[in-house]
C-alpha positions as CSV (number, residue, x, y, z in Angstrom):
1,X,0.0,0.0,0.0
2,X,1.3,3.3,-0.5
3,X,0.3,6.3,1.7
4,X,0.3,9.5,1.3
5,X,1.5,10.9,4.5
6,X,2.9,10.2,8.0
7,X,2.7,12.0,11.4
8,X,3.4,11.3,14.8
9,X,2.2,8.4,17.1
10,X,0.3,10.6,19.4
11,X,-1.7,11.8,16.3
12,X,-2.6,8.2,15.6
13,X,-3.5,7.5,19.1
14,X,-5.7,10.4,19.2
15,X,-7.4,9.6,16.0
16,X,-8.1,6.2,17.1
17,X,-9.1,6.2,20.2
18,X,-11.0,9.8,20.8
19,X,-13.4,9.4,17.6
20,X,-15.6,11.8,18.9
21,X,-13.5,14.9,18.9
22,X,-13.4,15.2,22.4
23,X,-9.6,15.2,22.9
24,X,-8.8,17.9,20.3
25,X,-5.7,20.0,20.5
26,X,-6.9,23.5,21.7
27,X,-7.1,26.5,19.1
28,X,-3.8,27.5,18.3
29,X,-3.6,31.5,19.6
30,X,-1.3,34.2,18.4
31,X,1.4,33.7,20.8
32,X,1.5,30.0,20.3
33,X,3.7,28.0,18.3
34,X,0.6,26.5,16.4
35,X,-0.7,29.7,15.2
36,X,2.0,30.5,12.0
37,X,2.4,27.4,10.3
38,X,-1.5,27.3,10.8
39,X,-2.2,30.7,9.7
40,X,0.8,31.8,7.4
41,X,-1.2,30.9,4.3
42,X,-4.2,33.2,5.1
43,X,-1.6,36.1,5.9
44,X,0.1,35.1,2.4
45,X,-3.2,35.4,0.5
46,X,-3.5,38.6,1.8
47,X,-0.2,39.8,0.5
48,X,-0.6,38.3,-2.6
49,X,-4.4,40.2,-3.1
50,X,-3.0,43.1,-1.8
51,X,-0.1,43.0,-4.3
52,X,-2.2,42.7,-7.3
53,X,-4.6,45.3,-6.5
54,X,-1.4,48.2,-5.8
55,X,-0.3,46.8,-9.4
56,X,-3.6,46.6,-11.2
57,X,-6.0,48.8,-9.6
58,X,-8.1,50.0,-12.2
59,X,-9.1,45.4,-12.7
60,X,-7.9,43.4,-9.8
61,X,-9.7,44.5,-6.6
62,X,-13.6,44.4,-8.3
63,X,-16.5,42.0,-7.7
64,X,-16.1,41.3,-11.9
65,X,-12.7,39.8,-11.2
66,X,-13.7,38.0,-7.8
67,X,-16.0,36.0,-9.9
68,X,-14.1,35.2,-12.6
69,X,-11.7,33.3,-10.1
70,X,-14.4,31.8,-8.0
71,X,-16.0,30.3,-11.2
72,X,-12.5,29.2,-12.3
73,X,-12.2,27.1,-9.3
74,X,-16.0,25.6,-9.0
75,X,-14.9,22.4,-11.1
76,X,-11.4,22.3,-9.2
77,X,-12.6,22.8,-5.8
78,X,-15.5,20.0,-6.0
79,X,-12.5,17.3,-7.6
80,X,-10.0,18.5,-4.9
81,X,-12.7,17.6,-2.1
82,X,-12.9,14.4,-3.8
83,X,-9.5,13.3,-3.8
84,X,-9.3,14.7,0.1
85,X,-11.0,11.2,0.9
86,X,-8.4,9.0,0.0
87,X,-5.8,11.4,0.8
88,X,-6.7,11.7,4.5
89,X,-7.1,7.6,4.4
90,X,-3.1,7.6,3.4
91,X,-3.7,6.8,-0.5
92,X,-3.6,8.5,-3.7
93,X,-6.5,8.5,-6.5
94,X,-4.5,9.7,-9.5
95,X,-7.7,8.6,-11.8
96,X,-9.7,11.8,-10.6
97,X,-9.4,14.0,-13.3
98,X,-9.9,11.1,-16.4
99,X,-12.8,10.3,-14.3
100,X,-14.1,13.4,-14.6
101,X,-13.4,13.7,-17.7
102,X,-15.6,10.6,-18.6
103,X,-18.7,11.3,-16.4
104,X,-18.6,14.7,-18.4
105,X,-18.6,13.0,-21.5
106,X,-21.1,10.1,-20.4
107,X,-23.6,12.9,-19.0
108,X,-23.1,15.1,-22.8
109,X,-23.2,11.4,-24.7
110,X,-26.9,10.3,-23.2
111,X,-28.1,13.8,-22.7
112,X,-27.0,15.1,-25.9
113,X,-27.1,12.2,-28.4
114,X,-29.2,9.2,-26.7
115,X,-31.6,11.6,-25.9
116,X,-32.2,10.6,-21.9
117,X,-34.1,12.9,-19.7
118,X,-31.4,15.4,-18.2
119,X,-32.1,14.5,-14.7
120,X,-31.3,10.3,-15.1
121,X,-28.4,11.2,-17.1
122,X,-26.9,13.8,-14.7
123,X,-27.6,10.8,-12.3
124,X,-26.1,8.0,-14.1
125,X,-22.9,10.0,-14.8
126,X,-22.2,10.9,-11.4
127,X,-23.5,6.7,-10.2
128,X,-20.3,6.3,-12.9
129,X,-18.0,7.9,-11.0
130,X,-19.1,5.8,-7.8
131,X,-18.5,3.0,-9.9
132,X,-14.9,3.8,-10.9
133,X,-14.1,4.6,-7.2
134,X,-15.3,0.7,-6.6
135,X,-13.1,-0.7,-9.3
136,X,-10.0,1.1,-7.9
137,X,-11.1,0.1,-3.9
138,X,-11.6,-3.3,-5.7
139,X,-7.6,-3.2,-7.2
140,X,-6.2,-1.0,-4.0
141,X,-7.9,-3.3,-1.4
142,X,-8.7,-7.1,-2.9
143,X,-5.8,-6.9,-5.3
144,X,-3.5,-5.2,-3.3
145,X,-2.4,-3.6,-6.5
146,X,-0.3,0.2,-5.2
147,X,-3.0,2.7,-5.1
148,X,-0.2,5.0,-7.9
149,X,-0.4,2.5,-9.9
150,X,-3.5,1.2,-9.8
151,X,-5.4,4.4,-10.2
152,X,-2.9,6.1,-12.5
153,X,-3.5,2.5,-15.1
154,X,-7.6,3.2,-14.5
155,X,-7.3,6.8,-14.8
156,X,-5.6,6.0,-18.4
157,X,-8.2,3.2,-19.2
158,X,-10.7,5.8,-18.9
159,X,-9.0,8.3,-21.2
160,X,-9.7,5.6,-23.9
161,X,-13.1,4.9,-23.2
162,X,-13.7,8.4,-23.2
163,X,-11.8,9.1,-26.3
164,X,-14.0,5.7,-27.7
165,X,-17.7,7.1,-26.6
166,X,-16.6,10.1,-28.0
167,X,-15.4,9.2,-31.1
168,X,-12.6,12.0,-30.2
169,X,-14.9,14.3,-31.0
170,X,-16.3,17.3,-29.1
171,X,-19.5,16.5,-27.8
172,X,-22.0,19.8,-28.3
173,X,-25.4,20.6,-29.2
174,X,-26.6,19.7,-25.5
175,X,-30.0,20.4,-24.6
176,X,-30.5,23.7,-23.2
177,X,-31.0,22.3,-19.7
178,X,-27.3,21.7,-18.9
179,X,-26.2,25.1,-19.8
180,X,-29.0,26.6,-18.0
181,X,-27.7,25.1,-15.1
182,X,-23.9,26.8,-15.6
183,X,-25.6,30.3,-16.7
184,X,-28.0,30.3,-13.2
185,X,-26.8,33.0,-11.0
186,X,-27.4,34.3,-7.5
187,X,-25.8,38.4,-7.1
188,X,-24.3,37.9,-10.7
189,X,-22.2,34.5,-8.9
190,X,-23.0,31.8,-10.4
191,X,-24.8,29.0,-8.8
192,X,-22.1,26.3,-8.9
193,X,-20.1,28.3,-6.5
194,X,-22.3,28.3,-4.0
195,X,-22.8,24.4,-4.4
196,X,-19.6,24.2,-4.4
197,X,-19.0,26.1,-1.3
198,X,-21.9,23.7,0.2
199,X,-20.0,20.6,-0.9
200,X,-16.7,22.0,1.4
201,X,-19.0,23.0,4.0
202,X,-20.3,19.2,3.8
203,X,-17.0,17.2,3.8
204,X,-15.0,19.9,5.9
205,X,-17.5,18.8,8.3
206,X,-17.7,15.1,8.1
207,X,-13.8,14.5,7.9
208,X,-13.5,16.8,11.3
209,X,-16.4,16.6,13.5
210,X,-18.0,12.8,12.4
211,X,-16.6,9.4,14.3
212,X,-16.5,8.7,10.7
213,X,-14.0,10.9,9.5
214,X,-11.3,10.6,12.8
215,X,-11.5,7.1,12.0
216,X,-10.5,7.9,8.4
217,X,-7.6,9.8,9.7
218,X,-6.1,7.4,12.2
219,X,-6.4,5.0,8.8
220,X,-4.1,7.3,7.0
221,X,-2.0,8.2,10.0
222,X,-1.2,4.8,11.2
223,X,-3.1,1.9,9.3
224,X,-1.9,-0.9,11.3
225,X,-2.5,0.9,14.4
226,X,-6.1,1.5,13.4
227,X,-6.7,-2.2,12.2
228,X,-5.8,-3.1,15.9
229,X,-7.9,-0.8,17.7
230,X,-11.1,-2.0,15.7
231,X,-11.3,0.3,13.3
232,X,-12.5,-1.0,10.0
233,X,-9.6,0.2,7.7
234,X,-10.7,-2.1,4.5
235,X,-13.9,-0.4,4.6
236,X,-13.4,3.1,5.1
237,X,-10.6,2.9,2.1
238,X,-13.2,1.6,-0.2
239,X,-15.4,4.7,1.4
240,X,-12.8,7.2,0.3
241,X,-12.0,5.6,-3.3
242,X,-16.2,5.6,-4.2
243,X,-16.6,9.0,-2.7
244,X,-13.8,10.4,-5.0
245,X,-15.2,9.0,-7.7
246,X,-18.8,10.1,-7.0
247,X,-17.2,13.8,-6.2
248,X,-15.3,13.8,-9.4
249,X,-18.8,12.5,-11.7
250,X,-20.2,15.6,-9.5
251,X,-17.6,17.7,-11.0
252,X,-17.8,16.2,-14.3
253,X,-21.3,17.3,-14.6
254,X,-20.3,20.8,-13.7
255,X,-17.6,20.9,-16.0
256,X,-20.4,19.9,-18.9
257,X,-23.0,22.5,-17.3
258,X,-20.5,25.4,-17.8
259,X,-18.9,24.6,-21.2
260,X,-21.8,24.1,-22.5
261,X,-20.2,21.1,-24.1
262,X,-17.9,17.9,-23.1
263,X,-14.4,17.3,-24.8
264,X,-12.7,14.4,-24.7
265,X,-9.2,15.9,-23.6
266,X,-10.6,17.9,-20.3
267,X,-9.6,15.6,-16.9
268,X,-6.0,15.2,-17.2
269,X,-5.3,19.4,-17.0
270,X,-6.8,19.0,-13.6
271,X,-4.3,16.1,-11.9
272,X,-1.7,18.9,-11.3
273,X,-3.7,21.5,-9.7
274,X,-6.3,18.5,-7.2
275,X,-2.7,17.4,-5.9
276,X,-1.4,20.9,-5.6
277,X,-4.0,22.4,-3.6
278,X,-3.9,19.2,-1.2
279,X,-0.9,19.3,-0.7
280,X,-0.4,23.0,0.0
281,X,-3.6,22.8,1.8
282,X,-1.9,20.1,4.7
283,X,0.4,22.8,5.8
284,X,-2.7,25.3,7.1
285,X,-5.3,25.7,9.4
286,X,-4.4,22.0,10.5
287,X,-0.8,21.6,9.6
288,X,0.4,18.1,8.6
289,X,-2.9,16.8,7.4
290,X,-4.7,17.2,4.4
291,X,-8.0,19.3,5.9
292,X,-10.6,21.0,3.7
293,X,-10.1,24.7,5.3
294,X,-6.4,24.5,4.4
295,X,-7.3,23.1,0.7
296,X,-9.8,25.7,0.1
297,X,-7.0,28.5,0.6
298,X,-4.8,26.9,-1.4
299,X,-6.9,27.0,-4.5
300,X,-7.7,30.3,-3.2
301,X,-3.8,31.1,-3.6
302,X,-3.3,29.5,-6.5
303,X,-6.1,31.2,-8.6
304,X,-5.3,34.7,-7.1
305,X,-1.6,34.3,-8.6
306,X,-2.5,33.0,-11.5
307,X,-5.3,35.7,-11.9
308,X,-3.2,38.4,-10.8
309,X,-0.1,36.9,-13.1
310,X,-2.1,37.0,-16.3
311,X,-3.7,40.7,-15.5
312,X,0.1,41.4,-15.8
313,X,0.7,40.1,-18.8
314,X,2.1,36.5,-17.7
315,X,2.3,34.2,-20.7
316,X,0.2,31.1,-21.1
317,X,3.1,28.9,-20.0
318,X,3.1,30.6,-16.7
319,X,0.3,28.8,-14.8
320,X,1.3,24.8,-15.3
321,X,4.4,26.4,-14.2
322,X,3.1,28.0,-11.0
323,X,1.1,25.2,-10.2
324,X,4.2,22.7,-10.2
325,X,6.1,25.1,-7.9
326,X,3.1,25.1,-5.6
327,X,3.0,21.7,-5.6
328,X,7.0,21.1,-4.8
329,X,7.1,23.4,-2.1
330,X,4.0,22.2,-0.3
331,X,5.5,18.5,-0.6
332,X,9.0,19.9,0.9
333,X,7.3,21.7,3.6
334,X,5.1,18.7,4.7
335,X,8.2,16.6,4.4
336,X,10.2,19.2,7.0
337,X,7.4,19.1,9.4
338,X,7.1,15.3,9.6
339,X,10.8,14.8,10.0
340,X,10.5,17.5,12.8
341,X,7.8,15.8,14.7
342,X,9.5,12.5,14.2
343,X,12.2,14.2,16.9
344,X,9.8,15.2,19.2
């Protein structure tokens, strides 16, 4: 099995045997210790906005370009939230972004061309994802195949089918109710956003005040340790692999809602970006594991820079670029914090 993070033994005793919540750490304040590593990424989103709006006044700081970066993130935010599950559970689903890709493309294939109602076909493309989050629990958990592996080789199987329901063609000409759902807005936001903000709200929840999600944490923090204590670590892994995949046929349909349209190369672009903001996310608001508050500012960070970088003129080539460096320095940071509570 590979895992996708470690941390220190009274982590894993506190996830496993304190389910309830009961024995959290206390609130980190100002003068603490806690309170920068948990913080510094709210105070460096600051900097960044405030940056961009000295340089670009006239565009940056306005409710116009506030939405534009919200919407960017909509699709992103709902696949990061996904791959959280098997994150936290110590695994990696690298299949999240072809899957979203083909749920987008099943939903635009029976809505657009079999011509199924809108609502079973939004429904069977996000049941898909669920599916695909069984057959990689199914190769992670009975076939103990490495979850890199196993969900990098499905992610690329679905890149085929996609490519083969498709016919590697752009699927458009969707009934009107798909885009009408992408064009709905509340105060000029659109709609998505606010579902998307809902679906944080949702897991942010589960993974830190449920039984439920402290036992999916002590699985990722010390499986072994959790097996012995009772916890059911075979379930709650196939838990986190089919509520990826139904997170990331959520965001598939999204994706479809807001283009307007499915194409057969969208999913991959997104791998890059999910793992980023994870991984960035694990060094805030609860530092050394991956937590929903910390991934949400992430993607926050990510967009503003990128935003703020192409209001300045930044060349295309700029944001893969940005988001790889995001992604290296969160992976080094959460690397210099385990080794350091490994000498406590």
């Amino acid at each position: 099995m590979s895992h996708a993070g470690d941390a220190a033994t009274n982590d894993q005793a506190l996830a496993v045997t304190d389910p309830s919540g009961s024995g959290a750490r206390p609130r980190a304040r100002r003068g603490s210790p806690d309170f920068w590593p948990k913080y510094t990424l709210v105070f460096v989103l600051l900097l960044v906005v405030l940056i961009f709006s000295v340089a670009k006044p006239e565009t940056f700081p306005t409710y116009t370009n506030l939405v534009s970066i919200l919407s960017s993130q909509t699709v992103l935010l709902t696949l990061a939230l996904g791959a959280l599950f098997p994150l936290v559970a110590g695994e990696f689903d690298l299949s999240v972004g072809f899957a979203l890709g083909f749920t987008a493309m099943v939903l635009a294939v029976l809505a657009g061309q079999e011509g199924v109602p809108l609502v079973p076909a939004i429904l069977i493309a996000i049941v898909a994802g669920g599916v695909i989050g069984g057959v990689n629990a199914f190769l992670v958990i009975r076939l103990r195949v490495n979850a890199f592996i196993a969900t990098l080789a499905s992610g690329t199987v679905l890149q085929g089918l996609t490519l083969w329901i498709s016919g590697g063609q752009v699927a458009a000409n969707l009934p009107d109710g798909i885009s009408e759902i992408g064009r709905t807005r509340i105060a000029d936001m659109p709609v998505l956003v606010f579902v998307a903000g809902l679906l944080a709200i949702v897991v942010g929840l589960v993974l830190a005040k449920t039984a439920w999600g402290r036992y999916l944490y002590a699985t990722g923090l010390g499986r072994e340790a959790a097996r012995l204590s009772g916890v059911k670590t075979g379930v709650l892994l196939a838990a986190a692999f089919i509520l990826s995949g139904l997170m990331a046929g959520v965001a598939g349909v999204m994706q479809t809602a807001i283009l307007g349209a499915a194409n057969p190369d969208v999913g991959a672009q997104y791998l890059l970006p999910v793992f980023a903001a994870g991984f960035l996310g694990a060094t805030a608001i609860r530092p050394g594991r991956f937590n929903v508050g910390g991934t949400v500012l992430a993607l926050l960070l990510l967009a503003v820079g990128i935003a703020g970088l192409t209001q300045l003129g930044a060349p295309l080539w700029v944001s893969p670029v940005f988001n790889g460096l995001a992604l290296i320095i969160a992976v080094a940071l959460a690397v210099r914090r385990r080794d350091a509570l490994s000498k406590l």
